[in-house]
Backbone as CSV, one residue per row, in Angstrom:
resi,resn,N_x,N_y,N_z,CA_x,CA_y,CA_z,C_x,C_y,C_z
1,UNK,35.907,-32.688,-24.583,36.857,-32.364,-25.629,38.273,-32.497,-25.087
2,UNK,39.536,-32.917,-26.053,40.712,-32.953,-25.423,41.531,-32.313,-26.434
3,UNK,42.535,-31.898,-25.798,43.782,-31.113,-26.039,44.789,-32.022,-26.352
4,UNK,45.273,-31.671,-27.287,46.543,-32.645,-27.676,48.061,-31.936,-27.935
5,UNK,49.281,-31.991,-27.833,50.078,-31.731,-28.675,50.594,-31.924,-29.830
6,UNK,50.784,-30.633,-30.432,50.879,-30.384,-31.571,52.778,-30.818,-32.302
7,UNK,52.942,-31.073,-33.390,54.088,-31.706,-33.575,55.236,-30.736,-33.636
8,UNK,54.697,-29.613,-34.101,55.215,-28.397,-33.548,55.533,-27.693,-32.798
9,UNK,54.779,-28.287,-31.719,54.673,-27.625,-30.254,55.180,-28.691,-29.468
10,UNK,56.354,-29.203,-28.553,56.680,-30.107,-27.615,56.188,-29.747,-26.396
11,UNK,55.842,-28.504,-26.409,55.237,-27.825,-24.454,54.388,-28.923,-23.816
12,UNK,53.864,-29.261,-22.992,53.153,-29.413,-22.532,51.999,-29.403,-22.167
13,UNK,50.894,-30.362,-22.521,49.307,-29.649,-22.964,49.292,-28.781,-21.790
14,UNK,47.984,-28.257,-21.381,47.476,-27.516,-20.050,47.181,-28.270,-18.865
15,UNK,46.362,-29.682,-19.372,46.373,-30.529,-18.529,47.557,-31.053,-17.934
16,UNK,48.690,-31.578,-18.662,49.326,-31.988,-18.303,50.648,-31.159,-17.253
17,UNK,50.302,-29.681,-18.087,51.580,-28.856,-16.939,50.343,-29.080,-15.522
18,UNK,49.632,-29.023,-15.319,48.759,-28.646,-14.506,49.074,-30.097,-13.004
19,UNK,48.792,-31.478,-14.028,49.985,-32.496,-13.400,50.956,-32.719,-12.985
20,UNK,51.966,-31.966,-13.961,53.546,-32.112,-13.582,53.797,-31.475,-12.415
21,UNK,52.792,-30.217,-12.402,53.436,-29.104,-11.352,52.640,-29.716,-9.834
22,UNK,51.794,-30.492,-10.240,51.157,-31.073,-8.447,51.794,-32.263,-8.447
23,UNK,52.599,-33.079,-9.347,53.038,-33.910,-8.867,54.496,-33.655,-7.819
24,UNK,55.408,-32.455,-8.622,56.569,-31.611,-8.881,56.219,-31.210,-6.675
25,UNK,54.969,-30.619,-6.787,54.836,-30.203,-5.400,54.540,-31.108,-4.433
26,UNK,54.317,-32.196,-4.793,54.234,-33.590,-3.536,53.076,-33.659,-3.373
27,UNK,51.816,-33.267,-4.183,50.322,-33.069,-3.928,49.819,-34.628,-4.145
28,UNK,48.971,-35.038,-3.754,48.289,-36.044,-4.426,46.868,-35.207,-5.125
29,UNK,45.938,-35.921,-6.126,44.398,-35.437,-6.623,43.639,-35.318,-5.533
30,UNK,43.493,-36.031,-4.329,43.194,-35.768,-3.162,43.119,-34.731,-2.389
31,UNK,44.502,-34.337,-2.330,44.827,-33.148,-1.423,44.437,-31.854,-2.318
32,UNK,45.120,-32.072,-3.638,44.481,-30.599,-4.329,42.983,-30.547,-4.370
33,UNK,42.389,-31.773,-4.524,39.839,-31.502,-4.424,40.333,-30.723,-2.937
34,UNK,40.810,-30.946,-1.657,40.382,-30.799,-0.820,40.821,-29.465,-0.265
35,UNK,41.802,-28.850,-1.143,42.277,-27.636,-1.026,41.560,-26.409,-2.138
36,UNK,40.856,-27.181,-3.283,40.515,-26.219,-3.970,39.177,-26.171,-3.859
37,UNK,38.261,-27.276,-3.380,37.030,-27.711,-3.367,36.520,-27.784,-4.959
38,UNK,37.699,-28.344,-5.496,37.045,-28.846,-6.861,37.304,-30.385,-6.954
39,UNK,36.039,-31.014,-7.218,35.796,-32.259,-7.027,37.034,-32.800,-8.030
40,UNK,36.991,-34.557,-7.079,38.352,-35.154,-7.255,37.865,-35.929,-9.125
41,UNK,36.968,-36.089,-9.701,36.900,-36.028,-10.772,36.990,-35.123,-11.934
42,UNK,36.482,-33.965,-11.312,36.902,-33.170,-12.325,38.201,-32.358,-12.449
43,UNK,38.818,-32.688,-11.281,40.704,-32.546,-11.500,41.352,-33.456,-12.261
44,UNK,40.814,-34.567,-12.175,41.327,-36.324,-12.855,40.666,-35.718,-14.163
45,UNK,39.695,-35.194,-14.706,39.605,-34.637,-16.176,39.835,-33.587,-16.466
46,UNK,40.611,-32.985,-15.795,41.063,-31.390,-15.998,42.577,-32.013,-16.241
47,UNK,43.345,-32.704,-15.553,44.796,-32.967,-16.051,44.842,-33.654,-17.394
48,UNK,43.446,-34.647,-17.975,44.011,-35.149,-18.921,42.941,-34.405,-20.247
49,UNK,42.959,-33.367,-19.628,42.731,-31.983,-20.726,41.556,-32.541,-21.382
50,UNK,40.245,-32.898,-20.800,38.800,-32.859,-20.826,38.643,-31.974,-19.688
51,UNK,37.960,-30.697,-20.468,37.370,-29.947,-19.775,35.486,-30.108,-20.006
52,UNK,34.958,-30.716,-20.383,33.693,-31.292,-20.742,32.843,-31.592,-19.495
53,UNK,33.277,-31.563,-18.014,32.744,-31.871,-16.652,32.422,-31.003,-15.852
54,UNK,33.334,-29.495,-16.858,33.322,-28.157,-15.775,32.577,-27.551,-15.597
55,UNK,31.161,-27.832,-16.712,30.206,-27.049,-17.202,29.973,-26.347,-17.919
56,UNK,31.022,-25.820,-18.450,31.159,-24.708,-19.207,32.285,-23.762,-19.111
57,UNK,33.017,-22.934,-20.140,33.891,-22.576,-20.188,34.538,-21.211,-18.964
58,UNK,33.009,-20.945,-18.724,33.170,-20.093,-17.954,33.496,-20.533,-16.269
59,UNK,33.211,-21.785,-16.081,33.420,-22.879,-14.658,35.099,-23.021,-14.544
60,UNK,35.456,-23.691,-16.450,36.863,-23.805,-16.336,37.805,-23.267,-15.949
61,UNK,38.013,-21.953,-16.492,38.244,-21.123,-16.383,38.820,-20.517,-14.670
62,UNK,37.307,-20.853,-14.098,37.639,-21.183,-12.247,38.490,-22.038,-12.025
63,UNK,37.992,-23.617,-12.565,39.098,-24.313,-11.744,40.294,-24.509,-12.340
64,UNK,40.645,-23.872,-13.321,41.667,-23.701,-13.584,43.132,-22.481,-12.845
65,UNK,42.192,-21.617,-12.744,43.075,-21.190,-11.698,42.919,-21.343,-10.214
66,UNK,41.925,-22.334,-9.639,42.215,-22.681,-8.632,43.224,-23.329,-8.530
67,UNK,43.349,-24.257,-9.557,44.398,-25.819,-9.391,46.038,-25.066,-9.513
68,UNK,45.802,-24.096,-10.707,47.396,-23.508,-10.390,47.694,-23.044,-9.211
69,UNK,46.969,-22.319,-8.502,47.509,-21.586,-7.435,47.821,-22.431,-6.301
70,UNK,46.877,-23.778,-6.550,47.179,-24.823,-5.529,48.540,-25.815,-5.807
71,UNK,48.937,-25.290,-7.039,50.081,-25.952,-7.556,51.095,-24.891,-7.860
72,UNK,51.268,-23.862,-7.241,52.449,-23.087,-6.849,52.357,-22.890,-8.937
73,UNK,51.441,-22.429,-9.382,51.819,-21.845,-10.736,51.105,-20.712,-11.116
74,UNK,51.602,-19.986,-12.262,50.772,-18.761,-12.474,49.661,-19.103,-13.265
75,UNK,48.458,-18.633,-13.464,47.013,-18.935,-13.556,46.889,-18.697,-15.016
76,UNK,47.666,-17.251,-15.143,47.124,-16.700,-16.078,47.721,-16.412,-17.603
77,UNK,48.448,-17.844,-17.977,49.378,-17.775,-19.098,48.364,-18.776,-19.366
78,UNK,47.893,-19.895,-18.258,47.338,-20.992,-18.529,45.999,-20.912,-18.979
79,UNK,45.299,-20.138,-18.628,44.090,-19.287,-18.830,43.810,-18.994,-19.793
80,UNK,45.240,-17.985,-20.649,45.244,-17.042,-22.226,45.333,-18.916,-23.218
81,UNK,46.091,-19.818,-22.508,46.269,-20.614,-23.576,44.753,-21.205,-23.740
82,UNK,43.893,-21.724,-22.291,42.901,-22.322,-22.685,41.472,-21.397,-23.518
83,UNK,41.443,-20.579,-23.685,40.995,-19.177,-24.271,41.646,-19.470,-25.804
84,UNK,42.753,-19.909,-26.321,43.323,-19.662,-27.703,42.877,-20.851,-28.006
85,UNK,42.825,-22.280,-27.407,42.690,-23.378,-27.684,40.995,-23.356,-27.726
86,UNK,40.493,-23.045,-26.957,38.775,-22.808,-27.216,38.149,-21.507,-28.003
87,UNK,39.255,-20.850,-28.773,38.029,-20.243,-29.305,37.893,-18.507,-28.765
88,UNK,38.716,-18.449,-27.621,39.043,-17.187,-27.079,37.097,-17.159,-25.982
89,UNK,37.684,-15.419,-25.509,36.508,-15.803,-23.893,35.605,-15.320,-24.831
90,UNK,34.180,-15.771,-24.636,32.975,-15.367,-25.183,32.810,-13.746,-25.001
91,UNK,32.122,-12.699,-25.892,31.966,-11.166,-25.555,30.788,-11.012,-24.951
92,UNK,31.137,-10.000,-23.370,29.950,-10.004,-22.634,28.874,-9.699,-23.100
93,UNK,27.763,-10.102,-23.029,26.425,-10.430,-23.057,25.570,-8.919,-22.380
94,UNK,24.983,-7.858,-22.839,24.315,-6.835,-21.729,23.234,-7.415,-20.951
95,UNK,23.046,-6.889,-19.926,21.612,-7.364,-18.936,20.511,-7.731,-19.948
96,UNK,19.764,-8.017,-19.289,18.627,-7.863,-20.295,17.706,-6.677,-20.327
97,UNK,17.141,-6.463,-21.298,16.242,-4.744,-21.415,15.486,-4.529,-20.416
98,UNK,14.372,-5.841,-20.024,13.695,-5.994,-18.932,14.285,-5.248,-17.668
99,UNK,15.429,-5.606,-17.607,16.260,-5.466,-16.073,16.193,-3.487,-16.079
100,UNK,16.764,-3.255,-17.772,17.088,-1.672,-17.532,15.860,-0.757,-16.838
101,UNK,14.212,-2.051,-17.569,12.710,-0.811,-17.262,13.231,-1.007,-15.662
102,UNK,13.464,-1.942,-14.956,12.968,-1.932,-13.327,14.213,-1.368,-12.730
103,UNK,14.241,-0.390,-12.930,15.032,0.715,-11.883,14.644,0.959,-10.359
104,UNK,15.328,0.606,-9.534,15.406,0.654,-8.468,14.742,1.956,-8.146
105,UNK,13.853,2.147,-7.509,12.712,3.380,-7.190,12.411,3.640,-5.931
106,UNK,13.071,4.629,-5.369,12.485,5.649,-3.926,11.129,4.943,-3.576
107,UNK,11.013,4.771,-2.279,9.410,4.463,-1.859,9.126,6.130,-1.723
108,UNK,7.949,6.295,-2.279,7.263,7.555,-2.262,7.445,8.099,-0.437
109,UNK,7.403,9.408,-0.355,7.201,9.794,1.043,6.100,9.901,1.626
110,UNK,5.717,10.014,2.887,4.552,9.736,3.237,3.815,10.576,3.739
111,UNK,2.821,10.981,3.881,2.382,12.764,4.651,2.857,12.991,5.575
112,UNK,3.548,14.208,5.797,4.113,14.912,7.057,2.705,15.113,7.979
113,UNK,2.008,14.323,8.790,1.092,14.522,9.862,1.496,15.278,10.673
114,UNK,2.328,15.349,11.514,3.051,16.264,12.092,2.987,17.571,11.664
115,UNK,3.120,17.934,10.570,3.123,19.164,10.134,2.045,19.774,9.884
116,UNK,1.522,18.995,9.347,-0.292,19.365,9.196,-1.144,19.717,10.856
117,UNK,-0.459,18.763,11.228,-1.673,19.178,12.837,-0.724,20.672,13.730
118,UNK,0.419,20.690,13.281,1.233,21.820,13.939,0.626,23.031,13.646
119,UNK,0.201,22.956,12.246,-0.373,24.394,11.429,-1.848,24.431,11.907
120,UNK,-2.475,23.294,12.048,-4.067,23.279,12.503,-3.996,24.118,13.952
121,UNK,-3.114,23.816,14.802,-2.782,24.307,16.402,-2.780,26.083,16.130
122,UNK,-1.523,26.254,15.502,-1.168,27.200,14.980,-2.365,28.128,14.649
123,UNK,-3.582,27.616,13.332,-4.219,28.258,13.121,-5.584,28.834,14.477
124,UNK,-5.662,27.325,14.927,-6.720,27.509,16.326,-6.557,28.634,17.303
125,UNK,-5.069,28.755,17.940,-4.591,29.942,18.949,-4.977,30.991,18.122
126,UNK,-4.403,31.366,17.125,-4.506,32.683,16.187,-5.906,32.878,16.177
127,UNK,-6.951,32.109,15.889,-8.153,32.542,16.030,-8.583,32.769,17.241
128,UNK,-8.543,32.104,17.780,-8.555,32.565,19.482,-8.310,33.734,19.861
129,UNK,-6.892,34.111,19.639,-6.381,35.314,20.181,-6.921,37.112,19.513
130,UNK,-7.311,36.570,17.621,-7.512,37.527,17.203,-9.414,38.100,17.800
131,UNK,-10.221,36.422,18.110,-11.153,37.071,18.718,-11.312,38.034,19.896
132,UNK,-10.121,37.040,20.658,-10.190,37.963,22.427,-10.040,39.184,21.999
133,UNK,-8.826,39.748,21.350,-8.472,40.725,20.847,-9.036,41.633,20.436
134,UNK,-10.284,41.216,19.319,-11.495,42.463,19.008,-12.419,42.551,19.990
135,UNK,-12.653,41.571,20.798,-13.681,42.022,21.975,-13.211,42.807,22.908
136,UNK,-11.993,42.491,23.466,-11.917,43.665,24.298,-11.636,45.503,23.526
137,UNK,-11.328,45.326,22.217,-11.035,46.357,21.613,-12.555,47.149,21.340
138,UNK,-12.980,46.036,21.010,-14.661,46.817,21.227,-15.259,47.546,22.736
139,UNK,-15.096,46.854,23.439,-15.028,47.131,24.971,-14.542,48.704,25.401
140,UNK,-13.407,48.448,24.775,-12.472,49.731,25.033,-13.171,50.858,24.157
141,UNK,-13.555,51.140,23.052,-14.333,51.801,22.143,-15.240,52.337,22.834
142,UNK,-16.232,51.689,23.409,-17.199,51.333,24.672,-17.194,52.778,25.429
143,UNK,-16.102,52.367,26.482,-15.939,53.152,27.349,-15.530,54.409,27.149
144,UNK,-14.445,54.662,26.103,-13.939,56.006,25.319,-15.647,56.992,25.427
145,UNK,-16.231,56.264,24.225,-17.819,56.796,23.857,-18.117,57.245,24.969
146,UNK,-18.340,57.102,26.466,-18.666,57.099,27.921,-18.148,58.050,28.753
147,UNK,-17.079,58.639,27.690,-16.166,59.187,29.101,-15.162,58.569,29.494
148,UNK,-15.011,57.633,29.990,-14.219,56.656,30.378,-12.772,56.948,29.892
149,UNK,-11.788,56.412,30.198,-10.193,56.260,30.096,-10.003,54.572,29.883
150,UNK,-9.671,54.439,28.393,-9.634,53.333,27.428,-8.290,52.279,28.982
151,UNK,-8.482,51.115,29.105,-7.264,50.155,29.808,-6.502,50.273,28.683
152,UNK,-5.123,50.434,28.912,-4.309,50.348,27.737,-3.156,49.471,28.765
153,UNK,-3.112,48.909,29.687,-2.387,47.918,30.258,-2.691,46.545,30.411
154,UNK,-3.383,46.332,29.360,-3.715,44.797,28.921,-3.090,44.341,27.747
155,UNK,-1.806,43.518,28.091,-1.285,42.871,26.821,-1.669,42.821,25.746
156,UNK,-1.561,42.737,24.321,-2.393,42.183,23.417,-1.695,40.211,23.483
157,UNK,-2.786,39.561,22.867,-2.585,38.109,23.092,-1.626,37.954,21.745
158,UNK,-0.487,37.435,22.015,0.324,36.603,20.812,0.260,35.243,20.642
159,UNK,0.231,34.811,18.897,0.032,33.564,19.434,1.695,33.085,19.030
160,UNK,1.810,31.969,19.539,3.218,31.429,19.945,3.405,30.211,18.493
161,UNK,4.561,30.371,17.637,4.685,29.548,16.275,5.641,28.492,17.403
162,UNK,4.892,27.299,17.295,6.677,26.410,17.420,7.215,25.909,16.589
163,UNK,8.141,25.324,17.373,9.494,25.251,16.386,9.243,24.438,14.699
164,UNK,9.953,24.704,13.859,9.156,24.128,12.537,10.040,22.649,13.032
165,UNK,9.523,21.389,12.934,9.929,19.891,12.682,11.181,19.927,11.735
166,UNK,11.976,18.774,12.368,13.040,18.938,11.657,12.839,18.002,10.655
167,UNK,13.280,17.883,9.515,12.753,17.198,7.936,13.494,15.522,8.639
168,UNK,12.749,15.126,7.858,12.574,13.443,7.620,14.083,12.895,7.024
169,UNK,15.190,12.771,7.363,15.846,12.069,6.262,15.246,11.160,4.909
170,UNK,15.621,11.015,3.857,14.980,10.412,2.588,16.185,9.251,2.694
171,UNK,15.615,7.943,2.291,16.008,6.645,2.350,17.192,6.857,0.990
172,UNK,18.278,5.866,0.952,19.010,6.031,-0.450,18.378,4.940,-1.476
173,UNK,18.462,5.099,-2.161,18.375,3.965,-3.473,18.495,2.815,-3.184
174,UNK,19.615,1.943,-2.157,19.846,0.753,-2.328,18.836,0.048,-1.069
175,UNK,19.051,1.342,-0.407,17.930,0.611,1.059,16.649,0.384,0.701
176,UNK,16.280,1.355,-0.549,14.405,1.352,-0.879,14.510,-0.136,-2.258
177,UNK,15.352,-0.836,-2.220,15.146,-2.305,-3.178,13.927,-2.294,-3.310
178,UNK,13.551,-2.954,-4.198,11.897,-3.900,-4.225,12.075,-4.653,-3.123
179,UNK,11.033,-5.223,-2.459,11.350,-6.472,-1.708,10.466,-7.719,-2.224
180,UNK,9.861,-7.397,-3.400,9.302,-8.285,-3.945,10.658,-8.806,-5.003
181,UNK,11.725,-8.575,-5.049,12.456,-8.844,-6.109,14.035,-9.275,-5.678
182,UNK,15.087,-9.787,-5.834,16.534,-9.941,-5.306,17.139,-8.853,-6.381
183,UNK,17.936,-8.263,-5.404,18.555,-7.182,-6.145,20.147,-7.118,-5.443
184,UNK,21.551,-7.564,-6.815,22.468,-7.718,-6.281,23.464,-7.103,-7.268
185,UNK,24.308,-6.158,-6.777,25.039,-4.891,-7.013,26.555,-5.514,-6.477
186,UNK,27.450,-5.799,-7.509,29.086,-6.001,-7.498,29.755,-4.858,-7.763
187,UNK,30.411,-4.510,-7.135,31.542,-2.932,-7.433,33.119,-4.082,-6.905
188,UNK,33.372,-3.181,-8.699,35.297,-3.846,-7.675,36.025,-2.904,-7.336
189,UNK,36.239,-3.219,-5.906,37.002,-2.008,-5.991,39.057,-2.933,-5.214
190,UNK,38.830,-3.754,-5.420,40.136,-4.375,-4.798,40.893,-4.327,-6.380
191,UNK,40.398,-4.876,-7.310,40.999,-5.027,-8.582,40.079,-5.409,-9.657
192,UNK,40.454,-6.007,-10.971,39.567,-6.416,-12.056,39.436,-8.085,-11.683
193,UNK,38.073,-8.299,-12.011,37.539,-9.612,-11.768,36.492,-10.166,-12.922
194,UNK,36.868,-11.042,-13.527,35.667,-11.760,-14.480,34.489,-11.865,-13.653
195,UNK,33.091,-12.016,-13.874,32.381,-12.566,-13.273,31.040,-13.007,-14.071
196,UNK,30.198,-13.726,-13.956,28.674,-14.425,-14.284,27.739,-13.904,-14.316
197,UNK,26.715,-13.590,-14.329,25.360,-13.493,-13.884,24.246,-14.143,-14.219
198,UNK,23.632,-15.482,-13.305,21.760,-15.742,-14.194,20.757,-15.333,-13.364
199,UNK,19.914,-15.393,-14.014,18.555,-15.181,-13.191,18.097,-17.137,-12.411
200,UNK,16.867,-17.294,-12.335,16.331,-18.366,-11.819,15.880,-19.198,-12.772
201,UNK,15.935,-18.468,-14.532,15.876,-19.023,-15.075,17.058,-19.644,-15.404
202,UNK,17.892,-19.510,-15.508,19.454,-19.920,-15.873,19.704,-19.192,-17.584
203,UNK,18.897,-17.855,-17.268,19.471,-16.983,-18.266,20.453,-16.379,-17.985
204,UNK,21.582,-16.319,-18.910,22.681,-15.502,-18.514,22.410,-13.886,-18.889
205,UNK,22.609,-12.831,-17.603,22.421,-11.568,-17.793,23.934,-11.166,-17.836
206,UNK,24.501,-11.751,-17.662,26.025,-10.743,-18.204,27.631,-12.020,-17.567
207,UNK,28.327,-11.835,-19.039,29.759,-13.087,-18.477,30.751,-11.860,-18.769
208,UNK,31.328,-11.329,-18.374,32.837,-11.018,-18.864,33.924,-10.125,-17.839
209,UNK,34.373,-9.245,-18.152,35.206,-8.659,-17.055,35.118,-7.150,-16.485
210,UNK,35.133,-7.089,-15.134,34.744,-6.271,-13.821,35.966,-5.393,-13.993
211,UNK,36.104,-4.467,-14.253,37.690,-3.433,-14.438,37.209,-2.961,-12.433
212,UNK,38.102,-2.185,-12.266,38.763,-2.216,-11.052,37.785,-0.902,-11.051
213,UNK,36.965,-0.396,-10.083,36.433,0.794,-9.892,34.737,1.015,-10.772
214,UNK,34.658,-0.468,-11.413,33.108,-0.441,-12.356,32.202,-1.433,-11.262
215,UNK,30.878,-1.201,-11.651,29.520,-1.923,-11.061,28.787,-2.224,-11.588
216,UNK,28.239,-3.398,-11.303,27.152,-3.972,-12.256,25.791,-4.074,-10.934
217,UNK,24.860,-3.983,-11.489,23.628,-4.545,-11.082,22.335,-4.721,-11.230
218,UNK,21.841,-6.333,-11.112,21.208,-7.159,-11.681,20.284,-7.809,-10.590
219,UNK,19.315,-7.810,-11.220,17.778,-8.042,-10.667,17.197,-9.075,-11.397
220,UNK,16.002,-10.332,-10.112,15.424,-10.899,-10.568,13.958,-11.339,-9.834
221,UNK,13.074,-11.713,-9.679,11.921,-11.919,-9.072,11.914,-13.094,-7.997
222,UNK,13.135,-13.710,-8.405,13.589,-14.886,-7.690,14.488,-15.307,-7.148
223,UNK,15.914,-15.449,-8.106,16.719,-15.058,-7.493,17.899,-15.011,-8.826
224,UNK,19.062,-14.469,-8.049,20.752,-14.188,-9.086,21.640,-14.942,-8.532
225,UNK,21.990,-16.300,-9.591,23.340,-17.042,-9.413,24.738,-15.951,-9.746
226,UNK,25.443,-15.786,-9.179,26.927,-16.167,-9.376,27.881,-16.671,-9.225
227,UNK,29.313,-16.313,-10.360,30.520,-16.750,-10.351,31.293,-15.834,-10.295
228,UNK,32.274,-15.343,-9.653,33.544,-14.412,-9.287,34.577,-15.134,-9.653
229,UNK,34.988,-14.721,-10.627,36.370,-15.159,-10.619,37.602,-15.131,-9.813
230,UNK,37.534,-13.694,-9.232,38.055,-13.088,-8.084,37.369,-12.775,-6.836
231,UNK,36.987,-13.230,-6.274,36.238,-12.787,-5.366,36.684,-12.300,-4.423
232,UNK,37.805,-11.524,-3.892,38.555,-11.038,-3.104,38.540,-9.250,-3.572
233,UNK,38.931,-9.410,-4.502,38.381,-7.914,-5.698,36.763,-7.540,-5.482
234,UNK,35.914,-8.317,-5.152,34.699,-7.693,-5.365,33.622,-6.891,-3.874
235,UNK,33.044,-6.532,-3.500,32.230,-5.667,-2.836,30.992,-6.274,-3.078
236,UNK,30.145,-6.742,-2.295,28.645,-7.073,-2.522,27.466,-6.603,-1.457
237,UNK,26.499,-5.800,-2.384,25.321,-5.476,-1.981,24.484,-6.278,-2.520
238,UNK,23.495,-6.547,-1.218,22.410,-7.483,-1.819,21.100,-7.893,-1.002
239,UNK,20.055,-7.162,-1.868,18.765,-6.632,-1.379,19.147,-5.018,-0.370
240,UNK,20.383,-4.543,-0.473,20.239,-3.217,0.255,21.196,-3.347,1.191
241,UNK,21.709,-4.575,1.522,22.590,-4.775,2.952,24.032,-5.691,2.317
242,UNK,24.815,-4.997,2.560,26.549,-5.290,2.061,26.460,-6.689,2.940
243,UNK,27.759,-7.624,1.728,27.766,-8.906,2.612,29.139,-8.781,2.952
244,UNK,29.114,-9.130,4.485,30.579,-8.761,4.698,31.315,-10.066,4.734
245,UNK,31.177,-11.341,3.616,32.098,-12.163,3.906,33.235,-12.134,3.090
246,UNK,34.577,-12.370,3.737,36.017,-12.137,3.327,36.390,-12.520,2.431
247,UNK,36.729,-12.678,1.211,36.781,-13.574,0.189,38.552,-13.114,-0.019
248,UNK,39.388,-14.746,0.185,41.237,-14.298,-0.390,41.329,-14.216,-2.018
249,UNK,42.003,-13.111,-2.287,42.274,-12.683,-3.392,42.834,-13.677,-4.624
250,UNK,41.782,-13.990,-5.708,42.195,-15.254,-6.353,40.920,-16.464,-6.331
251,UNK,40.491,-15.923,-5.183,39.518,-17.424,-4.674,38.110,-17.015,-6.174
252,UNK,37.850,-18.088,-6.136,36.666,-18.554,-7.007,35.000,-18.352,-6.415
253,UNK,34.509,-17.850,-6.527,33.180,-18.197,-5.309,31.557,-18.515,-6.454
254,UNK,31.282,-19.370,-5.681,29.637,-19.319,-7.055,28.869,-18.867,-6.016
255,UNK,28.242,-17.924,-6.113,27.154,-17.393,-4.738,25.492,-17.924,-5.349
256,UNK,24.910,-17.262,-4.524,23.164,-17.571,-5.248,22.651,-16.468,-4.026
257,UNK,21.466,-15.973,-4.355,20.984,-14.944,-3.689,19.585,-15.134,-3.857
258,UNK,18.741,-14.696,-2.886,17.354,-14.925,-2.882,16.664,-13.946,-1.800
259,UNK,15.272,-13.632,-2.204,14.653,-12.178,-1.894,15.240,-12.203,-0.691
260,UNK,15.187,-11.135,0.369,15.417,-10.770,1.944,16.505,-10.850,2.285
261,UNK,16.992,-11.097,3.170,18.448,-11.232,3.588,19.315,-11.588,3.306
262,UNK,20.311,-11.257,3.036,21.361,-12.061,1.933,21.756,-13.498,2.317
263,UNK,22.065,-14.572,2.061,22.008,-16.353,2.000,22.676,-16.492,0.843
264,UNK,23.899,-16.891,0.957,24.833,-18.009,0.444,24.338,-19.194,0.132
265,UNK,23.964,-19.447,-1.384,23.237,-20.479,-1.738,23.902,-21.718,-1.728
């Protein structure tokens, strides 16, 4: 699809400020693919305002503010215009219901063995001691009956409690994941960030925008594509273990995730 000017409007399409300003900066189409890692065709149809290569509005959107920032311009006037000219941003989409049943679930705990054989010990001495205990008490009875002068300088037997085991720490929520499943949790906490979500089917579980201090997270049997708009703004857990790669504030990132260890698709 292309953008045209209007007879009313002398500005400059989107494509074309998007030109002026890399030409304006001494860039060649070259240097901006190789600075934004957006291929050198779909910059050559992004200036002449076919966005039809990007994939979808939600791709554009990326390289659109990649190319400004690589062209010393602000992103986000250019952004609101391509949004008015298409139709405005699509309204986010909720997970799917499926996703809400599979709640991330505690692995059950496991028998305290330890504790059980402590009390078995426990109970064994005690019987022990309470037998010794009546036999010689009988003994002593014994001798009283006899005449005798009862021993009363024989200890009685105690039995000895040890120490109670100190409790098990309980695992948190994100460490007990399925591991039959990819499970990947975005919190922003740098700022607000648009972002994507599909499964392996290339269903979309959620497009729209990350406010500064909210979390999303989304599960699949296989695996979860994304897109960050910001990826410098965002925080990622995934399968249970934070990914600590750096992302500069602004940058674009499409990730992909798959069961076990986190992997940059």
């Amino acid at each position: 699809m292309s953008i045209g000017n209007s007879p009313e409007d002398d500005r400059p399409s989107l494509g074309q400020a998007l030109q002026q300003a890399r030409i304006a900066a001494g860039l060649t189409v070259e240097e901006v693919s190789s600075a934004t890692r957006v291929r050198i065709p779909i910059v050559h149809a992004i200036e002449a305002d076919d966005f039809s290569r990007c994939g979808g509005d939600v791709y554009a959107r990326g390289h659109i503010r990649m190319l400004a920032q690589a062209v010393r311009l602000d992103p986000d006037p250019l952004i609101a215009q391509f949004d008015a000219e298409h139709g405005g941003r699509p309204a986010p989409t909720p997970a799917a219901p499926l996703f809400e049943a599979e709640r991330i679930r505690s692995e059950p705990r496991r028998p305290n063995w330890t504790a059980a054989m402590v009390a078995a010990i426990v109970a064994v001495v005690g019987f022990v001691g309470f037998t010794l205990f009546n036999g010689d008490d009988d003994s002593g009875k014994a001798q009283v009956a006899e005449g005798s002068t009862p021993d009363r300088t024989t200890p009685e037997p105690t039995a000895t409690k040890p120490a109670d085991p100190k409790p098990v720490p309980s695992e948190s929520a994100i460490a007990a994941a399925p591991r039959d499943k990819v499970t990947v949790k975005l919190s922003a906490t740098e700022g607000k960030s648009w972002i994507s979500a599909k499964d392996h089917n290339g269903r979309l579980l959620f497009d729209g925008l990350l406010l500064q201090g909210d979390s999303k997270t989304f599960q699949d049997k296989e695996r979860v594509d994304l897109v960050l708009g910001d990826a410098g703004a965002i925080e990622l857990f995934v399968n249970g273990k934070k990914v600590d790669d750096r992302f500069e504030p602004g940058q674009v990132e499409r990730l992909s995730y798959t069961k076990g260890d986190p992997e940059v698709g």
